[in-house]
C-alpha positions in Angstrom: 23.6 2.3 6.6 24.4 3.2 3.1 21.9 4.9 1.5 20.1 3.5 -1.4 18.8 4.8 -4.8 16.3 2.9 -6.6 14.9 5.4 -9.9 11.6 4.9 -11.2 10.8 5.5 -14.9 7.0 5.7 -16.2 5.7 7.2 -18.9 4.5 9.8 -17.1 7.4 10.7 -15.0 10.8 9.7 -13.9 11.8 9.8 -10.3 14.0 8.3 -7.0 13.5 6.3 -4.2 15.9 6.9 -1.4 16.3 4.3 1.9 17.9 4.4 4.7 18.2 5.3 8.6 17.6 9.0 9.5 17.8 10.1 5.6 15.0 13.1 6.7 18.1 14.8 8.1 19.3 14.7 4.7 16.4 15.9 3.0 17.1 19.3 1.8 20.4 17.8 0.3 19.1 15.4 -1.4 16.1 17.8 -2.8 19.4 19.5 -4.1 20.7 16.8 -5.8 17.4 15.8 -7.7 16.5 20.0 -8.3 12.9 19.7 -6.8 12.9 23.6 -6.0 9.8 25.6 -4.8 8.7 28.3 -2.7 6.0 27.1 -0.3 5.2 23.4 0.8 2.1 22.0 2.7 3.3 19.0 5.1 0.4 16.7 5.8 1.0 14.6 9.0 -0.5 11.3 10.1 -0.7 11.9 14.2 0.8 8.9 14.7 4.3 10.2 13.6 6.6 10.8 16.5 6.4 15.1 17.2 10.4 14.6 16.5 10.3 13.4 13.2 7.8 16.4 11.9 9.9 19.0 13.7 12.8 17.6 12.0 11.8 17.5 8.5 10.0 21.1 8.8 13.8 22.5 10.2 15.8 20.8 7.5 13.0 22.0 4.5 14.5 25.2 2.7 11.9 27.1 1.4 10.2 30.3 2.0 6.8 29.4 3.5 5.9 25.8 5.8 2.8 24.8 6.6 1.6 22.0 8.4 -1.7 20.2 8.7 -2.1 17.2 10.7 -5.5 14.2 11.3 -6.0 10.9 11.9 -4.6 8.5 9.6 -7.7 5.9 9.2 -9.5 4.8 6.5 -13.0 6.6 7.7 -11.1 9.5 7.3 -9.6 8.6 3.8 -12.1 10.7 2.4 -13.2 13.6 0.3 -13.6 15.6 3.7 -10.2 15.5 4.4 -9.1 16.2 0.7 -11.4 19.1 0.9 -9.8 20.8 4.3 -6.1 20.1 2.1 -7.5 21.9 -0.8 -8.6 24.9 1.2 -5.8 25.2 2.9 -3.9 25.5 -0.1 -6.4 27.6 -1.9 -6.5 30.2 1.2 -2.4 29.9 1.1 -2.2 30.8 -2.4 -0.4 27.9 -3.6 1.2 28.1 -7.2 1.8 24.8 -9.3 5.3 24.9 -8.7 4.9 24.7 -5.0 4.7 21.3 -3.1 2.7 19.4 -1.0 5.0 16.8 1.1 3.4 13.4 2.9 4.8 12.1 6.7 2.8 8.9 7.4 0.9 6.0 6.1 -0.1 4.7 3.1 -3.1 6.7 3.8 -1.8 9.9 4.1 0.2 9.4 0.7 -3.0 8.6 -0.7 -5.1 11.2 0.2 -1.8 13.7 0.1 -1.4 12.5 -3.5 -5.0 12.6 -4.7 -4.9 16.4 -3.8 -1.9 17.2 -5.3 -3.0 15.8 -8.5 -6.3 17.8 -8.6 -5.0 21.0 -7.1 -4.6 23.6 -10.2 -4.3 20.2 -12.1 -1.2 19.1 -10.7 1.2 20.8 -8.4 4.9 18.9 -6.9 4.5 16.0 -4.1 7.0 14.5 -2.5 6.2 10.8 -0.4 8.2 10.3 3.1 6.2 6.9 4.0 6.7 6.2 7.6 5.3 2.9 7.9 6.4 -0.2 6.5 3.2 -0.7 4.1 4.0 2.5 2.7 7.5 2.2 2.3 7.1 -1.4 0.5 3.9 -0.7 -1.5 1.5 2.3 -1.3 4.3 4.9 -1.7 5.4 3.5 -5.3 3.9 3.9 -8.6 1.4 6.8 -8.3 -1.7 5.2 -7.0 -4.0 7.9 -5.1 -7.4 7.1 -3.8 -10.1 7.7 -1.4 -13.0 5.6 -0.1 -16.5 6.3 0.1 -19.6 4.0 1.4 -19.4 1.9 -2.3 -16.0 1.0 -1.7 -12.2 1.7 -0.9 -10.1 3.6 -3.4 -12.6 4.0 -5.9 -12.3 7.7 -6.4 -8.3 8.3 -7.2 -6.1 9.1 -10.1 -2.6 7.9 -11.1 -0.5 10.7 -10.0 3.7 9.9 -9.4 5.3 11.7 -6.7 8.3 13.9 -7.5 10.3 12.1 -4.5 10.1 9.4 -2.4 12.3 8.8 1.0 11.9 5.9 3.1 13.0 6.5 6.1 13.5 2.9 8.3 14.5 5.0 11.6 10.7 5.7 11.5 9.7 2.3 11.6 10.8 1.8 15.3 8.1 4.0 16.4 5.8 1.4 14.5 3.0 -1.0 17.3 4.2 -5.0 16.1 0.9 -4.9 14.7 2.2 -2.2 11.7 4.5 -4.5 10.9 2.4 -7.3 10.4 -0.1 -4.6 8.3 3.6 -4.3 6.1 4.7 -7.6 6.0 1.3 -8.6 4.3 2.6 -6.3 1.6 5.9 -7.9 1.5 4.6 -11.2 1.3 2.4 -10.5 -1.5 5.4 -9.0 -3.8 7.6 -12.4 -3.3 4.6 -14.7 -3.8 4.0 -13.4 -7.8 7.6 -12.9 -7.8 9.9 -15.6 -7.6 10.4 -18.5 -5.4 13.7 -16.6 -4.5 11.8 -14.1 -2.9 9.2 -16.3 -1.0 12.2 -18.8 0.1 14.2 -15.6 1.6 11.1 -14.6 3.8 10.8 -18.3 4.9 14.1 -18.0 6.3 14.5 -14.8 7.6 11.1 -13.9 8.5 11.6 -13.4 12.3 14.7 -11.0 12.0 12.0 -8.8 9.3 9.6 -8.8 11.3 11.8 -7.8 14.3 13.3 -4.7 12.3 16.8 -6.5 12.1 19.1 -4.8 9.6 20.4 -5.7 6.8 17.2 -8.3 6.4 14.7 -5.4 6.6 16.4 -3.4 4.2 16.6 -5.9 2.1 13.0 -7.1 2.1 12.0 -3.2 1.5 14.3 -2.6 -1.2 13.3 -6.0 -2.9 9.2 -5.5 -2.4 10.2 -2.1 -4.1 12.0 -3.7 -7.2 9.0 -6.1 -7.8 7.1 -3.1 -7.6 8.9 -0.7 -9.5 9.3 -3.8 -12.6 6.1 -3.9 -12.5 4.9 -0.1 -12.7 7.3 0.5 -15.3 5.6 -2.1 -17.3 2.4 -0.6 -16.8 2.1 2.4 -15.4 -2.3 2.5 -15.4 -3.1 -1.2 -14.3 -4.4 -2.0 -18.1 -3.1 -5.8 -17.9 0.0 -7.1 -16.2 -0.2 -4.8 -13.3 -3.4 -6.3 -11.9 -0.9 -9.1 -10.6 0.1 -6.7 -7.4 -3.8 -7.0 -6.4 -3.4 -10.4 -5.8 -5.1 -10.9 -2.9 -6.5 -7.6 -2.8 -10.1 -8.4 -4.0 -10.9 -10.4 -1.4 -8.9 -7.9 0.9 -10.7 -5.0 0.3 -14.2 -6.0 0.3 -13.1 -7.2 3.9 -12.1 -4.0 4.9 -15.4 -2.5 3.5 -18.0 -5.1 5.1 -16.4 -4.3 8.2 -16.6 -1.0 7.5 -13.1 -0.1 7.6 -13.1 -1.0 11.2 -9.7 -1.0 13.3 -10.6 -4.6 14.1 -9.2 -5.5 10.8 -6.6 -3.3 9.6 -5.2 -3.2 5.5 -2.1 -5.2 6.0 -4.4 -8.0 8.1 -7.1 -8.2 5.3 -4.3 -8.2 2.8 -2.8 -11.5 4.3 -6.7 -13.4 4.8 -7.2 -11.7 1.3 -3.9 -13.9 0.5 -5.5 -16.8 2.4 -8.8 -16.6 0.3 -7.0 -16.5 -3.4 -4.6 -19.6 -2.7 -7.3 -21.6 -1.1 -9.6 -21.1 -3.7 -6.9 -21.4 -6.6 -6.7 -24.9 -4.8 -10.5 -25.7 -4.9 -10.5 -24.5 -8.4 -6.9 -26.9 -8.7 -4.8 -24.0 -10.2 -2.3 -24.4 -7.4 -1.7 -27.5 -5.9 -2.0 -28.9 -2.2 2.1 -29.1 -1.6 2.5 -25.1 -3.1 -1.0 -24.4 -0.9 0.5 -25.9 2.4 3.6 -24.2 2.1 2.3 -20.8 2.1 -0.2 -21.9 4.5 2.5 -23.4 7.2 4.7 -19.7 6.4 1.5 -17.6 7.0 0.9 -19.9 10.3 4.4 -20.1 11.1 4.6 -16.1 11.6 1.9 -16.4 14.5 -0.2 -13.7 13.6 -3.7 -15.5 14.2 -5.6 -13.9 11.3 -8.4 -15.9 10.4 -11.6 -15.4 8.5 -13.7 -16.9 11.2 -12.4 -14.4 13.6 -13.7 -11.6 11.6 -16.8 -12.8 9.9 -19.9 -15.5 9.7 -21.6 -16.9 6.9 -24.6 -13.9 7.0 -21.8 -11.8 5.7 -20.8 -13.8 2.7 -23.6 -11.3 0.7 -22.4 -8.1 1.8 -18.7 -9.4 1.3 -19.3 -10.1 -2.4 -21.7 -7.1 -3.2 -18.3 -5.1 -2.5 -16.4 -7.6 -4.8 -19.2 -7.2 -7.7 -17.7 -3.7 -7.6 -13.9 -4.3 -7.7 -11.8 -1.8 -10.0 -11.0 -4.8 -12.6 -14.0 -6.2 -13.2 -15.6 -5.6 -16.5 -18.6 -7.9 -16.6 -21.0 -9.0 -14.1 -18.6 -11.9 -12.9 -15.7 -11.4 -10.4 -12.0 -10.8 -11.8 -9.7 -12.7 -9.5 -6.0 -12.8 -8.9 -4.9 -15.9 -8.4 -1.8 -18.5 -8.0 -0.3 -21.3 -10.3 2.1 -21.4 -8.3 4.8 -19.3 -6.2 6.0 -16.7 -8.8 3.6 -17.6 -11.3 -0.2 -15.3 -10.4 -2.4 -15.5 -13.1 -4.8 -12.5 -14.2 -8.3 -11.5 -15.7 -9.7 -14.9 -14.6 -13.4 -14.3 -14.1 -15.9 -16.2 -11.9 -19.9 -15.7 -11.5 -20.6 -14.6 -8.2 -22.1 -17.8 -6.6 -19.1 -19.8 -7.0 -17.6 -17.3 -5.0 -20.2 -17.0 -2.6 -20.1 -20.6 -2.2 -16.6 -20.9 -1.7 -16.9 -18.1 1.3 -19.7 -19.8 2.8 -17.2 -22.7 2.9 -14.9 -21.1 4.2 -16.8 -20.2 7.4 -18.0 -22.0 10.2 -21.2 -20.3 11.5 
């Protein structure tokens, strides 16, 4: 496969994307080509990356001092802890600000990998290599970094972009089915406030995606990552129009939260019932209508991935799932901002609704 080059321009800083299959082989050319120089680098590893993969990237690095530091990708551990062991490590190593911390894994180890490269001496290089499919589609573009705490998820972070990013797709084959349903979530997010393009390309080719099949997955990576990257460059600090790539997201994360960021309901799964929750209530509130509503409904059910509010929750948790909405990164008053849908490609933003409408609708939503 080719390899592809997507750049990113923000205010704050202009940088590449590069896909393609087995590209970490490549790595120290293409750290040539983009003159990302420095003398030590810390490689933080999710454990769930095959041993090959680290071992490669840590050969083909051309610098004068590697270290490695690996833990469990999960959100419990998305935390200041782990920032903490990442900052002494670079502390006791004597990092400079022109050395580099580099990320192999998840969307949470780019997010706690970034968070601590932007703090560390107020800044220092970081270079993304997502290796799952979320990442690679979402969490690895446009300089989010966060942690969680026991208030919420991702509310301590800072807009930080990476020097670098390379997607690697050979690492998705390592990936459990259920990581690719956690990154398809993603995907199907991006083409819903798209463009009925988008939405109408998954519909058709959804199965061959989902089963890794190239050129489709490529394609639905390098077209999540467009949406994204129009986006970002737009808006680089979420002040307005980039709220639209939360869609789905408020619900989603206050999901993740009252469970307690359990591994019965991973971020890509809460993602796609967060999806569920925004077009059903754009319905009740008749923002989108019932033929646009079924049609995303019939994809979602299509897909067979048995994601269902009911299997996660009952009504007695309707509370503790909207005291985590109250405290949602865009809201501003005491209601609940929402992202919703007009319509495929059309999400509508800063739409604000008191608390027991949406507590109502949740109850609603549930059986027992």
């Amino acid at each position: 496969m080719k390899i592809i080059k997507l750049p990113i321009k923000t205010n704050s800083k202009k940088y590449n994307i590069f896909l393609g299959s087995n590209i970490i082989n490549k790595i120290s050319t293409i750290l040539n080509s983009e003159k990302i120089k420095f003398n030590k680098c810390l490689i933080v590893i999710d454990n769930n990356v095959p041993k090959k993969k680290f071992f490669t990237l840590k050969k083909k690095i051309k610098c004068k001092e590697k270290f490695l530091f690996f833990f469990n990708a999960s959100e419990k551990n998305k935390s200041q802890i782990t920032v903490n062991k990442i900052l002494e490590m670079l502390l006791k190593k004597n990092f400079s600000r022109s050395d580099c911390i580099i990320s192999l894994g998840g969307g949470i180890t780019g997010d706690i990998s970034g968070f601590a490269a932007s703090i560390y001496k107020r800044g220092i290089k970081f270079i993304n290599i997502p290796s799952t499919l979320l990442a690679q589609v979402d969490s690895s573009i446009g300089g989010k970094t966060g942690i969680n705490n026991n208030f919420g998820k991702n509310l301590i972070g800072s807009f930080y972009q990476p020097d670098l990013v390379i997607s690697d797709t050979s690492l998705l084959k390592s990936l459990p089915k259920r990581e690719i349903i956690c990154g398809y979530g993603e995907i199907l997010k991006h083409a819903l406030i798209s463009s009925i393009k988008n939405f109408n390309f998954l519909n058709i080719n959804k199965i061959k995606i989902l089963n890794l099949t190239s050129p489709f997955i490529e394609k639905a990576i390098i077209d999540s990552c467009k949406i994204k990257k129009h986006v970002v460059e737009s808006d680089e600090k979420e002040r307005n129009y980039r709220k639209i790539l939360n869609f789905g997201h408020t619900f989603a994360h206050a999901y993740e939260a009252a469970k307690k960021y359990s591994v019965k309901i991973n971020h890509g799964e809460a993602v796609i019932l967060g999806i569920i929750s925004a077009i059903n209530f754009s319905h009740q509130i008749n923002i989108l209508s019932k033929k646009q509503l079924y049609r995303i409904l019939n994809h979602i059910e299509s897909l067979n991935f048995k994601i269902d509010i009911n299997r996660y929750f009952k009504k007695k948790d309707v509370i503790k799932i909207v005291n985590f909405m109250k405290i949602d990164k865009k809201n501003n008053s005491s209601k609940i901002n929402l992202i919703l849908l007009k319509k495929i490609g059309k999400p509508i933003i800063n739409l604000n609704y008191k608390i027991n409408n949406v507590a109502l609708f949740l109850k609603s939503s549930l059986n027992k």
